[in-house]
C-alpha positions as a Markdown table, in Angstrom:
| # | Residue | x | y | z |
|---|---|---|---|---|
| 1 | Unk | 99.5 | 16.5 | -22.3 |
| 2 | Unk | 98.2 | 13.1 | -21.0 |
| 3 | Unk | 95.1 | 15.2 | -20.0 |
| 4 | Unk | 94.6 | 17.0 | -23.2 |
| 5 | Unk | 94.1 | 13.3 | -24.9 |
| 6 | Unk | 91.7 | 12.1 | -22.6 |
| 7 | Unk | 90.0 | 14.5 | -22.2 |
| 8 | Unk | 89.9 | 14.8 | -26.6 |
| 9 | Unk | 89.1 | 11.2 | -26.4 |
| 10 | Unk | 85.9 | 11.4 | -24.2 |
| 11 | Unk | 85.0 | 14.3 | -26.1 |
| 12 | Unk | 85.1 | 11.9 | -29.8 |
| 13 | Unk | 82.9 | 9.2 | -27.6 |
| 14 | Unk | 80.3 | 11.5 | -26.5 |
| 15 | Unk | 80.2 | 12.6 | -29.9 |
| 16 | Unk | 79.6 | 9.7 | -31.3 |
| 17 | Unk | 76.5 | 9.2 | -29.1 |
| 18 | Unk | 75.1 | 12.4 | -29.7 |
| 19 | Unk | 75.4 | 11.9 | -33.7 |
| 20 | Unk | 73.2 | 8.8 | -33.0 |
| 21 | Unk | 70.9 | 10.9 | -31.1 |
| 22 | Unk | 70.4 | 13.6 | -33.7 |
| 23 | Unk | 70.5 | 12.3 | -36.8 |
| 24 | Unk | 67.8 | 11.4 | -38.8 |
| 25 | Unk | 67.0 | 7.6 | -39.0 |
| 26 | Unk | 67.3 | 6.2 | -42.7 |
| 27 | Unk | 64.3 | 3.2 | -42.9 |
| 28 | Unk | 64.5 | 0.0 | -45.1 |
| 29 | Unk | 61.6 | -2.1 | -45.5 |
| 30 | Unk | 63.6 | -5.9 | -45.6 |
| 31 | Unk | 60.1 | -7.8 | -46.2 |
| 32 | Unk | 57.1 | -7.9 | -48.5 |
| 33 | Unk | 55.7 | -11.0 | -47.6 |
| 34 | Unk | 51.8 | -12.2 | -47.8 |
| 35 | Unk | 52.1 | -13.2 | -44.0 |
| 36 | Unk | 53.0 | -12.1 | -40.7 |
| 37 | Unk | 56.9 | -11.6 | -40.7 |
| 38 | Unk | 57.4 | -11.0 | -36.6 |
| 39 | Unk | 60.0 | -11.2 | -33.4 |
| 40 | Unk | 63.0 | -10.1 | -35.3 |
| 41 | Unk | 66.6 | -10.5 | -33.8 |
| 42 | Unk | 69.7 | -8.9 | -35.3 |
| 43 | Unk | 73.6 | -9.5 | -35.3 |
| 44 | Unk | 76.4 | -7.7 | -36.8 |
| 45 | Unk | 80.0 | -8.5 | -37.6 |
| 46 | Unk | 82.4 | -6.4 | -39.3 |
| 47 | Unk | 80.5 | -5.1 | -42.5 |
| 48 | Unk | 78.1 | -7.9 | -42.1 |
| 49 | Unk | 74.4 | -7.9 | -41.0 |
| 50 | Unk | 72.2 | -10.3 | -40.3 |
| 51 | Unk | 68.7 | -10.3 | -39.6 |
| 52 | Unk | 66.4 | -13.2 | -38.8 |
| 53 | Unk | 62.9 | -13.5 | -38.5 |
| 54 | Unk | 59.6 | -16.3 | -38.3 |
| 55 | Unk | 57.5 | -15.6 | -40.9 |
| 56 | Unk | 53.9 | -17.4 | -41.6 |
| 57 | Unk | 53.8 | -16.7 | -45.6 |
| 58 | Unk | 55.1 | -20.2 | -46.0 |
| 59 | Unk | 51.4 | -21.0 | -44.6 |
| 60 | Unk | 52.9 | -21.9 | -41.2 |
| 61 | Unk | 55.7 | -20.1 | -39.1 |
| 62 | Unk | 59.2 | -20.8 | -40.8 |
| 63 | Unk | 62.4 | -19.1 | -40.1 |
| 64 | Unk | 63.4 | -17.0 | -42.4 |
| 65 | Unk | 67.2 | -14.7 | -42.9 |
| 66 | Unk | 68.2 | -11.5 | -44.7 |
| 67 | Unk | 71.6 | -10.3 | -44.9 |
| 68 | Unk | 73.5 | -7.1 | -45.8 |
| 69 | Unk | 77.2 | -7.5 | -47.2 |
| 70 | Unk | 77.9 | -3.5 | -47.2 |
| 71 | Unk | 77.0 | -2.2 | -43.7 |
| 72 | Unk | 73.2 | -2.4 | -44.8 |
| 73 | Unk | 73.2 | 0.2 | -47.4 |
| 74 | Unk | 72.5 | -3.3 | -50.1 |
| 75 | Unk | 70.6 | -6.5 | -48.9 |
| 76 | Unk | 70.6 | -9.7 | -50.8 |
| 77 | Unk | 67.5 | -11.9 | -51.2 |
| 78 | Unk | 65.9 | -13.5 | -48.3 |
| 79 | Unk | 66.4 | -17.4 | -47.8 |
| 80 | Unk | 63.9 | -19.4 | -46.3 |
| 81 | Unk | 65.9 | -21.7 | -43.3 |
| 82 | Unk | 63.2 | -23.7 | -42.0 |
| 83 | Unk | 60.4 | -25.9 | -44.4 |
| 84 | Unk | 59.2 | -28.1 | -41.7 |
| 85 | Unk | 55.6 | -30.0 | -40.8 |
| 86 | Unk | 55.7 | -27.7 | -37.7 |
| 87 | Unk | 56.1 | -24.3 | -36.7 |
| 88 | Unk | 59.5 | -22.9 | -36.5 |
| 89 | Unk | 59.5 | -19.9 | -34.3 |
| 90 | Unk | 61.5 | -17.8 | -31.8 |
| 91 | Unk | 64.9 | -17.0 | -34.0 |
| 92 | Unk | 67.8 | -15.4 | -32.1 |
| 93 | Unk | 71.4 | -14.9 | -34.0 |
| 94 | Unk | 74.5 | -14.1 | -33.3 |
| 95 | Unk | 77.7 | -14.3 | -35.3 |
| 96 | Unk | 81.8 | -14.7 | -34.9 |
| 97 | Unk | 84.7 | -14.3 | -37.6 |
| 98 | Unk | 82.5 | -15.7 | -40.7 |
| 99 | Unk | 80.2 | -17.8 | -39.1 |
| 100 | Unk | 76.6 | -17.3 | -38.3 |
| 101 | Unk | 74.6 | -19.0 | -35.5 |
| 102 | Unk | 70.8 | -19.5 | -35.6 |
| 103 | Unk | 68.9 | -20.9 | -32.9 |
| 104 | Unk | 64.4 | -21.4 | -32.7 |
| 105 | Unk | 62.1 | -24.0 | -31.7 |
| 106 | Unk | 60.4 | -26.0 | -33.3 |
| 107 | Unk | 57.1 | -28.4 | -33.2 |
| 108 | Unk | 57.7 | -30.6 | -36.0 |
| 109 | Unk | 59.0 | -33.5 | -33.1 |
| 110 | Unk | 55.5 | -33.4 | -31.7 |
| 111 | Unk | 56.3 | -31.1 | -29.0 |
| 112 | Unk | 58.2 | -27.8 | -28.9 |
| 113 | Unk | 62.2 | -28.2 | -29.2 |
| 114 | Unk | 66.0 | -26.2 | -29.6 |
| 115 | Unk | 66.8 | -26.2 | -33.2 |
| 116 | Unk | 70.7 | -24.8 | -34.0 |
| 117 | Unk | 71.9 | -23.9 | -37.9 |
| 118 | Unk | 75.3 | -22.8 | -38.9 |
| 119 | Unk | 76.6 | -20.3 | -41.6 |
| 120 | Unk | 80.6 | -21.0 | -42.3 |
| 121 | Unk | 80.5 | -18.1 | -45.0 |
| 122 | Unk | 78.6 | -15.2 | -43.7 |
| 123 | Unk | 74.7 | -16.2 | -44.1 |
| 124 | Unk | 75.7 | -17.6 | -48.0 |
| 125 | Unk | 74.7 | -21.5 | -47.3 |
| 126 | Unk | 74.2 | -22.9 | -44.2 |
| 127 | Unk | 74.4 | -26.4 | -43.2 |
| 128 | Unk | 72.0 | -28.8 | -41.8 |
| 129 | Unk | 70.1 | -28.0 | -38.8 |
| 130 | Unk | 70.7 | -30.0 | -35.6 |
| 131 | Unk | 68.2 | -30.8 | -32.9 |
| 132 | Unk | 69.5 | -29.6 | -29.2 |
| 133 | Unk | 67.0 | -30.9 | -27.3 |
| 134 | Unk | 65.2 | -33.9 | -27.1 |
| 135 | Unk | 62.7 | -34.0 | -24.5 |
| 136 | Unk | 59.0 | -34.9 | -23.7 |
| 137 | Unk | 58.2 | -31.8 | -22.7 |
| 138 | Unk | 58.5 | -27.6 | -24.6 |
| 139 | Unk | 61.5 | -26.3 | -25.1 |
| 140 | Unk | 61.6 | -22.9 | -26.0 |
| 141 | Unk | 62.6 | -18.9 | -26.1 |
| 142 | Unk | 66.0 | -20.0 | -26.9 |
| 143 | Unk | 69.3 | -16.9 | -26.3 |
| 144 | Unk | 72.2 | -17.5 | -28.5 |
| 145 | Unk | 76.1 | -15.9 | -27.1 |
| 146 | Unk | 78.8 | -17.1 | -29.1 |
| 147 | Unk | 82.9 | -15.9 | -27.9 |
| 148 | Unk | 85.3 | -16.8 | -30.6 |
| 149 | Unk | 84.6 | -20.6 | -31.2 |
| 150 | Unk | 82.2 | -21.3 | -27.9 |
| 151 | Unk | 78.5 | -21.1 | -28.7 |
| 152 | Unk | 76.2 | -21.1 | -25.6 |
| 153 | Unk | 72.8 | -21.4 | -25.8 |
| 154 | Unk | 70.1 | -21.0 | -23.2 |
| 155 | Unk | 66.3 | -21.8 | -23.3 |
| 156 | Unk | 63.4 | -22.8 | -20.8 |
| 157 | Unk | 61.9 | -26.3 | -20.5 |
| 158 | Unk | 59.0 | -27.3 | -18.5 |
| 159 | Unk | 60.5 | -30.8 | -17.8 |
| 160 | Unk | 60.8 | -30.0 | -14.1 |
| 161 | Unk | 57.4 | -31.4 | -12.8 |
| 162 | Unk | 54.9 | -28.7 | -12.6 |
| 163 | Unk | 57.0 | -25.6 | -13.6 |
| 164 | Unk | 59.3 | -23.6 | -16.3 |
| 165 | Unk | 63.1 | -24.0 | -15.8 |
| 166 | Unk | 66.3 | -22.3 | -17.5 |
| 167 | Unk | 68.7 | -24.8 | -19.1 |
| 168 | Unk | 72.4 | -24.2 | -20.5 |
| 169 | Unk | 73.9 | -26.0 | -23.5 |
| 170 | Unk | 77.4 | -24.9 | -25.2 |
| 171 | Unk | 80.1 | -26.0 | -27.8 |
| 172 | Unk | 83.4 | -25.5 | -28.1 |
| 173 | Unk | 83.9 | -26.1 | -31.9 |
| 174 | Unk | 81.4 | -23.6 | -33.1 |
| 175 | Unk | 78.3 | -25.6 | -33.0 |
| 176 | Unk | 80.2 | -29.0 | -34.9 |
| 177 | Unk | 79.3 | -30.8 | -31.3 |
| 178 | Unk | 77.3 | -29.9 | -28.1 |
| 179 | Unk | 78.6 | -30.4 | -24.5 |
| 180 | Unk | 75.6 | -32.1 | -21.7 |
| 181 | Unk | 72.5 | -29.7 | -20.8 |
| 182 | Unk | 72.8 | -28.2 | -17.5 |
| 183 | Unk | 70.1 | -27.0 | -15.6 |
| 184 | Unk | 70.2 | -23.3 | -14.3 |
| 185 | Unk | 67.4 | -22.5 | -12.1 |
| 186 | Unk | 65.4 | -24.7 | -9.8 |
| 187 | Unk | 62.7 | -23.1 | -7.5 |
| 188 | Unk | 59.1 | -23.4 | -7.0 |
| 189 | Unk | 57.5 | -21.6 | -9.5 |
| 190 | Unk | 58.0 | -20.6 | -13.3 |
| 191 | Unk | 61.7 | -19.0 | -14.5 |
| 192 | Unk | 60.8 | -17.2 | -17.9 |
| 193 | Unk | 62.4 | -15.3 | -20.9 |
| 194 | Unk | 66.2 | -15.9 | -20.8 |
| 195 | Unk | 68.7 | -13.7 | -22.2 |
| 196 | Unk | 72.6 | -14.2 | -22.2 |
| 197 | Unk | 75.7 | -12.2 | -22.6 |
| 198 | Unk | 79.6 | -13.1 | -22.6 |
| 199 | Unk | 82.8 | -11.6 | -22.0 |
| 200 | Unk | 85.9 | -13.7 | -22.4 |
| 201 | Unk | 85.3 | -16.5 | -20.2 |
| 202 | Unk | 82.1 | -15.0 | -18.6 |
| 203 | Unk | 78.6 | -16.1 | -19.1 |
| 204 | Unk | 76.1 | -14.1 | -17.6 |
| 205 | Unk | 72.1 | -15.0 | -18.0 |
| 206 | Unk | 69.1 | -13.6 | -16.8 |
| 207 | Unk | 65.3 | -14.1 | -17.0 |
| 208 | Unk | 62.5 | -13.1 | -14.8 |
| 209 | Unk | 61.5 | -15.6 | -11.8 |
| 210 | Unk | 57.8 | -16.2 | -10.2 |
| 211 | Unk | 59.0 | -18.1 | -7.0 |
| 212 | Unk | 58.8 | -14.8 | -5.0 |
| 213 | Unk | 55.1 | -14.5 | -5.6 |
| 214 | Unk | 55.4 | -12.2 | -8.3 |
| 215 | Unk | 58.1 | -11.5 | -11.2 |
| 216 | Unk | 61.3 | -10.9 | -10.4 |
| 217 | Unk | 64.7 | -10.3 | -12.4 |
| 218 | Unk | 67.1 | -12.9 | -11.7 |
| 219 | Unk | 70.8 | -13.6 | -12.5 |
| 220 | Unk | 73.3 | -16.1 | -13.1 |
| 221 | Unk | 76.7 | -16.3 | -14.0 |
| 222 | Unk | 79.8 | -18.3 | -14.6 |
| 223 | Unk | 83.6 | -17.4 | -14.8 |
| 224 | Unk | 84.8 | -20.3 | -16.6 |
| 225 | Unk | 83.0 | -20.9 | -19.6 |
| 226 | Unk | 80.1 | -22.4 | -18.1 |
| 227 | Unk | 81.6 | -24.7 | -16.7 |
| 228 | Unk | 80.5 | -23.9 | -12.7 |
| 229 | Unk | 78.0 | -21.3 | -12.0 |
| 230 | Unk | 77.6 | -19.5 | -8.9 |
| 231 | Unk | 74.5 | -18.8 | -7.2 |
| 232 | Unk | 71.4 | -16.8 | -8.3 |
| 233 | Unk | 71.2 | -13.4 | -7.5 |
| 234 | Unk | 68.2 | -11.9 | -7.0 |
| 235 | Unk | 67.6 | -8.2 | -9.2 |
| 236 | Unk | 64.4 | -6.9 | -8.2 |
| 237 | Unk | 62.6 | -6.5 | -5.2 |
| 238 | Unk | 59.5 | -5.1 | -6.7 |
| 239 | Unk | 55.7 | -4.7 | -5.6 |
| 240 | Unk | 55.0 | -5.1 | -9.4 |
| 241 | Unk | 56.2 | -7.2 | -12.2 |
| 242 | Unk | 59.4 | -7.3 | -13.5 |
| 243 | Unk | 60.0 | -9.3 | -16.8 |
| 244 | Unk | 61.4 | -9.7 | -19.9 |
| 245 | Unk | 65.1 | -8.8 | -19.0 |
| 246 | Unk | 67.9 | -8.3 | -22.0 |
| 247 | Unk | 71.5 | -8.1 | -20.9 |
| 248 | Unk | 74.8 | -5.8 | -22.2 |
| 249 | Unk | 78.1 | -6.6 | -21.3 |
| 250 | Unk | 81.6 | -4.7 | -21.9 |
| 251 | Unk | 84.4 | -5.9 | -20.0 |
| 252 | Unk | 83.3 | -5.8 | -16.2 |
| 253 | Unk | 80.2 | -3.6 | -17.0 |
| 254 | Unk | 76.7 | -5.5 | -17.3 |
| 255 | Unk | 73.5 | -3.3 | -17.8 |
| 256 | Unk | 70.1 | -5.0 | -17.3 |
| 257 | Unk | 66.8 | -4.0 | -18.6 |
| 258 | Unk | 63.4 | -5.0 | -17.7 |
| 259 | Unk | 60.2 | -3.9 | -18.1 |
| 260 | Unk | 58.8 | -3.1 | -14.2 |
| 261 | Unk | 55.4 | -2.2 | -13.2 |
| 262 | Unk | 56.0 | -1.1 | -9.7 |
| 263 | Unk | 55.5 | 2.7 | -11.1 |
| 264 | Unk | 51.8 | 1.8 | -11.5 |
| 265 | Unk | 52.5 | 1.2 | -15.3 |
| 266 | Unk | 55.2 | -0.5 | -16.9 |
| 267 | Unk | 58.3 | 1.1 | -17.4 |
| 268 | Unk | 61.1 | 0.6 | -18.3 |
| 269 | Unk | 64.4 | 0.0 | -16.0 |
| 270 | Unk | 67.9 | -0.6 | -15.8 |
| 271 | Unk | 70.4 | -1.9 | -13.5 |
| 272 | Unk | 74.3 | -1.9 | -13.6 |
| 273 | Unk | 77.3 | -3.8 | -12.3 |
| 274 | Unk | 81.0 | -2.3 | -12.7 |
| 275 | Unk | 82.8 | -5.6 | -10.9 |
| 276 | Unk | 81.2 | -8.5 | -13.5 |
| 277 | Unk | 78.1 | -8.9 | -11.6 |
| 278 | Unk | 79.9 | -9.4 | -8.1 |
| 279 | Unk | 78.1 | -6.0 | -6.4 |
| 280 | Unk | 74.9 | -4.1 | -8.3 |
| 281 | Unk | 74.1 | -0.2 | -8.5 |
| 282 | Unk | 70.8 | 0.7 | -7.9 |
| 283 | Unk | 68.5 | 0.4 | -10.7 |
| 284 | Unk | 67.7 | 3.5 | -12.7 |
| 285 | Unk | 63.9 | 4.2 | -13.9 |
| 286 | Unk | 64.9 | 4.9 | -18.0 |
| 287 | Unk | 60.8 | 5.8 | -18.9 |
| 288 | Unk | 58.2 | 8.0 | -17.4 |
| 289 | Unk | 55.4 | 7.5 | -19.6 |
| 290 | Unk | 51.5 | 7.6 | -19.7 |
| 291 | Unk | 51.0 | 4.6 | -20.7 |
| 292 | Unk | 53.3 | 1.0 | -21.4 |
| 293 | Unk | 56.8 | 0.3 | -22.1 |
| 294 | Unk | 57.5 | -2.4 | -23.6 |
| 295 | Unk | 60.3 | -5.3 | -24.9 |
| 296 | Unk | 63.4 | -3.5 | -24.0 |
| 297 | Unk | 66.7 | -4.7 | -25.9 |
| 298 | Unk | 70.3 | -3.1 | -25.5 |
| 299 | Unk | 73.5 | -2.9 | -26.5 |
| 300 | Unk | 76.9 | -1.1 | -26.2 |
| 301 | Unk | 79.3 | 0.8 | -28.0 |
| 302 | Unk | 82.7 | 2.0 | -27.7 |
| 303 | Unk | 82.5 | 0.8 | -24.1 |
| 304 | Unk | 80.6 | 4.1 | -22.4 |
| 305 | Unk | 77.9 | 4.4 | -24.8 |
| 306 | Unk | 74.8 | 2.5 | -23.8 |
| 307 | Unk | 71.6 | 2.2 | -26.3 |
| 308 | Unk | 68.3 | 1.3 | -24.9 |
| 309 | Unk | 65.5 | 0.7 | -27.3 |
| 310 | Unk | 61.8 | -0.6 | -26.9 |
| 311 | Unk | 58.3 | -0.3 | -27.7 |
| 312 | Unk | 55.6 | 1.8 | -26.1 |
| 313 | Unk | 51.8 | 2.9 | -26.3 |
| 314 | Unk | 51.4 | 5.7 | -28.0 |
| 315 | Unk | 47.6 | 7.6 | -29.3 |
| 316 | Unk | 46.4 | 4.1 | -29.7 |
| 317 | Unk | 49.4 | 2.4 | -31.6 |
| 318 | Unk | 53.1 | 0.8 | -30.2 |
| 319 | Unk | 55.8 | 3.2 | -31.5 |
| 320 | Unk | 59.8 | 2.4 | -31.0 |
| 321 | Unk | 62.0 | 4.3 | -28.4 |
| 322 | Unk | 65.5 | 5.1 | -27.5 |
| 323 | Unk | 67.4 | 6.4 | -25.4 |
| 324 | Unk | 71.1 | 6.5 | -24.9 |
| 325 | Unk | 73.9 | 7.3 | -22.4 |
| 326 | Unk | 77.7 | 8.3 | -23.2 |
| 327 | Unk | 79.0 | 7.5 | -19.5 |
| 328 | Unk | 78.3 | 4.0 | -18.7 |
| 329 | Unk | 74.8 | 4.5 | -17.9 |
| 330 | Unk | 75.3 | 7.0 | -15.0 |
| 331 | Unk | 73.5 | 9.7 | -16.9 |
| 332 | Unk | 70.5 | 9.5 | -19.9 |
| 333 | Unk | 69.8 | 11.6 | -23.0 |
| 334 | Unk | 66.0 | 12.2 | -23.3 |
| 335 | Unk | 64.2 | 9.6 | -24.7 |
| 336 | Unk | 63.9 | 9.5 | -28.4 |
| 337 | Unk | 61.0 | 8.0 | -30.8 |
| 338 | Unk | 62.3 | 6.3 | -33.8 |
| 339 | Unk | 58.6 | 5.3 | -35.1 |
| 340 | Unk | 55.6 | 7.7 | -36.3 |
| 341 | Unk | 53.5 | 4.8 | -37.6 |
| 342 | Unk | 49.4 | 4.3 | -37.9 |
| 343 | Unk | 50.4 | 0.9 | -37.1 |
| 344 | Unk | 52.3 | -1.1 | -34.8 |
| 345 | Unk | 55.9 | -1.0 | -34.3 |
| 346 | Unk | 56.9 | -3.9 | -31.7 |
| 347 | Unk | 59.5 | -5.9 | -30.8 |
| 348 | Unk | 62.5 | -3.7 | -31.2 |
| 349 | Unk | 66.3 | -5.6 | -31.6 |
| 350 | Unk | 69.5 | -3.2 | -31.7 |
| 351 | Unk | 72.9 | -3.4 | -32.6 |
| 352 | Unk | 75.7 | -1.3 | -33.9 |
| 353 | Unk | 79.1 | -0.3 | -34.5 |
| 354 | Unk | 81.8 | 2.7 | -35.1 |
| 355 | Unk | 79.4 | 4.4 | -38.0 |
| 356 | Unk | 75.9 | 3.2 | -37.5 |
| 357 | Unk | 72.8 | 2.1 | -34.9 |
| 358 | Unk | 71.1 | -0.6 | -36.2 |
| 359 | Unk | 67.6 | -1.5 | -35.3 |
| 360 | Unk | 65.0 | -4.1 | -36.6 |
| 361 | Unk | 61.4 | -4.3 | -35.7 |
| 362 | Unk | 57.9 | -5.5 | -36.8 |
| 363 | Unk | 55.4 | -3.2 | -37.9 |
| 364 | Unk | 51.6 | -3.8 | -39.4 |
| 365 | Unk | 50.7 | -0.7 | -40.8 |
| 366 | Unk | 51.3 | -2.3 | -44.6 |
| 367 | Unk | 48.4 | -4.3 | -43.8 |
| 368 | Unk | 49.8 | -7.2 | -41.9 |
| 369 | Unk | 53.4 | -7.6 | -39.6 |
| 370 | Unk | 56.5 | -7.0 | -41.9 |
| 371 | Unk | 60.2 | -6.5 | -40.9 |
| 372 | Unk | 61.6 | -3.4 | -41.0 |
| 373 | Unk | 65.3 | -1.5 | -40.1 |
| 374 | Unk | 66.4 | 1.8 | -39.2 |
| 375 | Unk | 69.2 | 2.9 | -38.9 |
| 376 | Unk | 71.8 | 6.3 | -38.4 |
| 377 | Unk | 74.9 | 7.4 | -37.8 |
């Protein structure tokens, strides 16, 4: 009996994927703005969406926030976060219970700086921003995790004489107060493009490192809330670059994608750990295509089911890709395009949940770079 259920269980899960694979992708167009609306990020809790974008209509780059209250099927109007002197660029979001966290830098200061704003009622009004950072130097790319009410943020900062650096900030009264910076990474050359993940009590953050004499994926994590970190370990050992890493996490499982241009062109590649980063499989090469692929992003459902989406070169245009596996990442569905465009379709985010895939990109062929979502079941 016991193996009648499992084996009906595992048959529901790779169900679900293969739904998400086949069905057709509904699109929503979330802006009509006069400027470039770019570098969307998405989070999702519960029934709620939440989309955040910068967005130059203002007549500089301001942050700007869309939200659906009914699984995306509706979305209310966008609000406008940022009206500052500078530019306000670089979003990332995540969100907890009811609140929303929002994170960018910012110029108005003079020089680049962390920016945090909080949503206590689902994206409906948000407080006043905070400043994170206060430095003579840019602080930027900032990665948002949040783990009930523990925010952690991580960014780079080129305070370290003569190079890029990866910093760590959290709270532990969703974003009401800030603990002291800690510095991440210290080598010789620049450390670039952090992303971060949590489970529990587990921090994990990666980000592509130039001190070998070319890129390499790097990561870091910390048992205990941040509060110690063990030591780097080292992801890649590639004769071409490997950059802009996103991480996954479920439980013990971490998946890591980069792009990697060993293959000649870049591709795209993943990596996983089944002990919480302590040991590493071997990576996996997800792409095999003529040309460039792009600006991977992931994310994770029902615990087996892993979604990989990016953007590649296509006939003379950037098209969005997925591809998915039901088993933990130890076998892959054939890639799938999401975009047919005459324009541009870059800088893929993904999400999702029991019913649907969720993913938000920037496309030009209106005219200029607007926001759009698809999604499926």
């Amino acid at each position: 009996m016991k193996k009648n259920k499992t084996t009906c269980a595992l048959t529901v899960l790779l169900f679900v994927c293969l739904v998400s694979l086949e069905a057709a992708w509904d699109s929503k167009r979330l802006t009509t703005n006069a400027g470039i609306s770019s570098s969307p990020k998405i989070a999702l809790k519960d029934k709620y969406i939440y989309v955040a974008w910068a967005d130059d209509s203002p007549g500089n780059e301001e942050v700007c926030f869309r939200r659906s209250t009914d699984k995306g099927s509706t979305w209310q109007s966008m609000q406008r976060l940022t009206n500052n002197a500078g530019k306000s660029k670089n979003p990332d979001i995540a969100a907890s219970g009811a609140n929303v966290f929002l994170v960018w830098s910012d110029d108005t200061p003079g020089n680049m700086e962390i920016f945090f704003q909080k949503s206590g009622d689902h994206g409906s009004t948000w407080r006043a921003a905070q400043r994170l950072t206060f430095t003579s130097s840019s602080s930027a790319f900032p990665r948002v995790a949040v783990s009930g009410a523990n925010v952690y943020l991580v960014w780079l900062d080129d305070a370290a004489p003569g190079n890029q650096e990866i910093y760590f900030r959290k709270s532990i009264d969703n974003g009401a107060t800030w603990q002291t910076t800690k510095r991440l990474t210290n080598t010789a050359a620049d450390s670039w493009d952090p992303a971060i993940a949590v489970s529990s009590t587990n921090i994990y953050v990666v980000w592509h490192d130039e001190t070998p004499g070319n890129e390499e994926i790097y990561l870091r994590r910390s048992t205990d809330e941040g509060s110690t970190w063990k030591t780097a370990q080292r992801l890649t050992n590639n004769t071409g670059r490997s950059v802009y890493p996103e991480i996954g996490v479920y439980g013990a499982n971490l998946y890591v994608v980069w792009s990697d241009a060993t293959p000649g062109n870049d591709e795209i590649f993943l990596r996983r750990s089944i002990d919480g980063g302590s040991t590493w499989l071997a990576s996996q090469q997800l792409t095999n295509n003529i040309d460039t692929s792009w600006a991977p992003a992931i994310t994770i459902n029902f615990g087996t089911n892993i979604y990989v989406v990016w953007h590649n070169w296509v006939s003379g245009s950037w098209d969005i890709y997925l591809r998915c596996s039901s088993d933990s990442g130890s076998t892959w569905q054939p890639q799938q395009r999401i975009t047919t465009n005459s324009g541009d379709s870059e800088n893929p985010a993904i999400t999702n949940n029991t019913l649907y895939t969720y993913i938000v990109y920037d496309d030009d062929t209106p005219g200029n770079k607007e926001i759009f979502l698809k999604y499926a079941d």
